[in-house]
C-alpha positions in Angstrom: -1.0 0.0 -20.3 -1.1 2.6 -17.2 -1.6 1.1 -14.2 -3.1 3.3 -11.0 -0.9 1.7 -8.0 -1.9 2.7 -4.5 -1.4 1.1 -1.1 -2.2 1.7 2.6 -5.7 3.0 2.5 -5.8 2.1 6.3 -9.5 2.9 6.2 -9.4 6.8 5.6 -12.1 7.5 3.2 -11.0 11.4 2.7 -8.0 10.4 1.5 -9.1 7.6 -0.6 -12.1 9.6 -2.5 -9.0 12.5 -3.3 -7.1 9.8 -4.8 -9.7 8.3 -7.2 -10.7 11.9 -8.3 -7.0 12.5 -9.2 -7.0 9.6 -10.8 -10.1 10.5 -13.1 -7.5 12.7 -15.0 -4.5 10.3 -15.4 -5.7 8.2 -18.1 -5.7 4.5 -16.2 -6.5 1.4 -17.6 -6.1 -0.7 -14.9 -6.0 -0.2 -10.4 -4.0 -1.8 -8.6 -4.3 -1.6 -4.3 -1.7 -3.3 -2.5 -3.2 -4.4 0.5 -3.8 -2.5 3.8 -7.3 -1.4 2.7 -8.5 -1.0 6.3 -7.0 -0.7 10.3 -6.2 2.5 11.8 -9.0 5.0 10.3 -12.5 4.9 11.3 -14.5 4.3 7.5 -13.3 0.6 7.0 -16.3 -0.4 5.1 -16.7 2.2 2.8 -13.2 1.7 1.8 -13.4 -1.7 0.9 -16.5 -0.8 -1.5 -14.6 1.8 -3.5 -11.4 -0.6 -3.4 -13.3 -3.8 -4.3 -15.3 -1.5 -7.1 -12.3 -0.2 -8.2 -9.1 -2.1 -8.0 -8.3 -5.0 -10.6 -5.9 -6.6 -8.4 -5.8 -6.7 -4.3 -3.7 -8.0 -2.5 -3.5 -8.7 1.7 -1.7 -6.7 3.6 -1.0 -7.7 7.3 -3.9 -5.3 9.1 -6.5 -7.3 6.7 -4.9 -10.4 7.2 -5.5 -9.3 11.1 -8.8 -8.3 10.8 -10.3 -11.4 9.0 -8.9 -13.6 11.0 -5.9 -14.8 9.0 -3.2 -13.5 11.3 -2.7 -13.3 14.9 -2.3 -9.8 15.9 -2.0 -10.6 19.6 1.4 -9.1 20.2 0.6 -6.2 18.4 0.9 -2.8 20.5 -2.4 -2.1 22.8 -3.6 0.5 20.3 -3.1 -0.9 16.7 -4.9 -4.0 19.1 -7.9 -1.5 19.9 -8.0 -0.3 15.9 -8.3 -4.0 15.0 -11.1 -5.1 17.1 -12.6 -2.1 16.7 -12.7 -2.7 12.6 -13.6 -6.4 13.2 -16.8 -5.5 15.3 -17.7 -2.9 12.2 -16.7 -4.3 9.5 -19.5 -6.3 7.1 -19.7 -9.6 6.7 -19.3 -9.2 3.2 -16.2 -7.7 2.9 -14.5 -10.0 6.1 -15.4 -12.8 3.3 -13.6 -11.1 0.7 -10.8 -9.9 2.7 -10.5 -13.7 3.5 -10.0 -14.2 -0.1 -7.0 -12.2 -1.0 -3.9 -13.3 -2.3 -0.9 -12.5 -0.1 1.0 -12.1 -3.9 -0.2 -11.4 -7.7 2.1 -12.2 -11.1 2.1 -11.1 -14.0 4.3 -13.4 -15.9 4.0 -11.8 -19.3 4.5 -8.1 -17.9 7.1 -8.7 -15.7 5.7 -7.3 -12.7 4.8 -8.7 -9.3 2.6 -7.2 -6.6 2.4 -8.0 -2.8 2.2 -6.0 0.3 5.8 -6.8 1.8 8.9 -8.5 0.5 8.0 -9.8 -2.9 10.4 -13.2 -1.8 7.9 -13.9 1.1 4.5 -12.2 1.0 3.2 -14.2 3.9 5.2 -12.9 6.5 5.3 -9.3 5.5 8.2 -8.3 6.4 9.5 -4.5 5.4 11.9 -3.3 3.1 12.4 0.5 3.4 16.2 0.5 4.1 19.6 -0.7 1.7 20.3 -3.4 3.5 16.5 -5.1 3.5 16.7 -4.4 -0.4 20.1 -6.2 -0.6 18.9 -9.3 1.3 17.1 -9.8 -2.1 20.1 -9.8 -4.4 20.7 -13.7 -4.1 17.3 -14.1 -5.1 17.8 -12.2 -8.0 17.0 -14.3 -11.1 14.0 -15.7 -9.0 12.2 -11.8 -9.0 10.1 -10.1 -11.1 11.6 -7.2 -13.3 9.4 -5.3 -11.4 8.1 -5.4 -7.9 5.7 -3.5 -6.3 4.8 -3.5 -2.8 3.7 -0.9 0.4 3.7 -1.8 3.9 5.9 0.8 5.5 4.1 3.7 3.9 7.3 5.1 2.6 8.3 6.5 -1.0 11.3 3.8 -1.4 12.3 2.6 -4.8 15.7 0.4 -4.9 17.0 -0.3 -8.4 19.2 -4.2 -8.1 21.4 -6.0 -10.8 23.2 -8.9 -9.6 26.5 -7.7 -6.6 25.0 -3.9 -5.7 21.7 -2.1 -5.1 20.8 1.6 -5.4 18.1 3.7 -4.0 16.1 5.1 -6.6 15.3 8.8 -5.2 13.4 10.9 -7.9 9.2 11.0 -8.1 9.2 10.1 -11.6 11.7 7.9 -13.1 12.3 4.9 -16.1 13.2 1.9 -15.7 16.3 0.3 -17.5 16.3 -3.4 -18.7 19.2 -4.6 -17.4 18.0 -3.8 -13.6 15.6 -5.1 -11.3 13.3 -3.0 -9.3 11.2 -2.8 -5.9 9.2 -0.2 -5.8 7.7 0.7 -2.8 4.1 2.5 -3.0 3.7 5.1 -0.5 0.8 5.2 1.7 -3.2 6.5 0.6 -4.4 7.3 4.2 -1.1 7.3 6.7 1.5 8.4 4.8 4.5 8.4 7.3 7.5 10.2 4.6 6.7 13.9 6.3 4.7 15.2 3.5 0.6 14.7 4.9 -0.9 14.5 1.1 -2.5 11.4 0.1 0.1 9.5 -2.1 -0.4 7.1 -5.2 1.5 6.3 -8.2 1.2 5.8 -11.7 3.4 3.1 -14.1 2.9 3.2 -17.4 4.2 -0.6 -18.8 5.7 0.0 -22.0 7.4 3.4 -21.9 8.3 1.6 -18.3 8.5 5.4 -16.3 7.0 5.2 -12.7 5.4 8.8 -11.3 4.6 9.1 -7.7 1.4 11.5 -7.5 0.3 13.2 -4.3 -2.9 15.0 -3.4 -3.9 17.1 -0.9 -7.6 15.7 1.4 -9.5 16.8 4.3 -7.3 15.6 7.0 -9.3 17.4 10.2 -12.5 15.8 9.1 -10.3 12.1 8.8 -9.0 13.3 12.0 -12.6 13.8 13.4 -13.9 10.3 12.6 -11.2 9.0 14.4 -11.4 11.1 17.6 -15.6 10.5 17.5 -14.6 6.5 17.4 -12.7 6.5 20.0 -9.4 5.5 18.6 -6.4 6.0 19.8 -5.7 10.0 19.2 -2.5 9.6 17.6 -3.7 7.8 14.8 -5.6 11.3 14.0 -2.9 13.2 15.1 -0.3 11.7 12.9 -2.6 12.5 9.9 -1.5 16.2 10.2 2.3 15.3 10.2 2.5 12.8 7.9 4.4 10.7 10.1 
């Protein structure tokens, strides 16, 4: 089975649409989105229709979780604040029901494979792991994870290989995975990516040859930009679009 695995939509429909028209020509049996499908961009319904069309499995990520109302995001910074409010004024009331009804965490007992937005150990507080050391927290948890665990949340192209005493980084875009090890695999970012590279970026895992591909695609970034300039949203949520930052 090849599963279509993308993350961190963050409401850019530019970026989103490039994606599933790469996708078209990957040969994908089943999407996965973990979670983040709107906050930040300016297109935060039309998002959620492709998404909810499109995507097998969702999962929350914390700026849905803000936005329906499952998560106080009162601390956040004064302009992620702005984003949010902003999406909860516009966003339908159908899709702030189903955003209300998203997992924080899928299984797939059979497969192997688990799928959440954050840390895999503890969906609900979505906290990050893009660094060694956040990986290694897992390792006494070891026998309790998945053989495979996908997440996104820090919009970074992170993959940690662990087997009980020591984890690696995982550095090359395509990659198999060996038996013996455990993996988190951390998704990229659809519509911020913050790794320096401004493409749109998705991946591809094929379950029984068990080799992960990370896929980028180029979108119209100025007119993403645009939308978020004409909604008055903060101008470095455009501006970072350009960087990939």
């Amino acid at each position: 089975m090849r599963l279509g695995i993308f993350s961190d939509v963050h409401s850019n429909l530019e970026a989103l649409e490039a994606v599933v028209r790469a996708y078209q020509d990957l040969q994908i049996d089943k999407y996965i989105c973990l979670g983040d499908v709107v906050g930040y961009g300016a297109s935060p319904n039309e998002c959620c229709e492709i998404v909810r069309k499109l995507a097998s499995v969702v999962v929350l990520g914390n700026h849905d979780a803000a936005v329906c109302g499952r998560m106080e995001y009162s601390y956040y910074y004064d302009a992620a604040r702005h984003a949010l409010d902003w999406c909860v004024a516009k966003l339908s009331p159908q899709h702030h029901a189903w955003l209300r009804g998203l997992p924080f965490v899928e299984r797939w007992q059979e497969q192997e494979l688990s799928f959440s937005h954050g840390n895999p150990l503890y969906p609900e507080a979505f906290e990050y792991i893009f660094t060694l050391e956040q990986a290694a927290e897992l390792l006494p948890s070891f026998e309790a994870m998945a053989a495979v665990s996908f997440i996104g949340h820090s919009h970074l192209t992170k993959s940690y290989a662990l087997h009980p005493g020591e984890v690696n980084e995982v550095v090359a875009r395509r990659f198999g995975l060996r038996r013996h090890c455990k993996y988190v695999i951390t998704d990229g970012s659809v519509g911020q990516p913050r790794d320096y590279d401004n493409r749109a970026c998705f991946t591809v895992f094929d379950t029984e040859a068990r080799v992960l591909q990370y896929h980028r695609v180029e979108y119209d970034v100025e007119q993403a930009a645009k939308k978020i300039f004409d909604a008055k949203l903060a101008v470095n949520f455009g501006k970072r679009l350009f960087l990939g930052v």
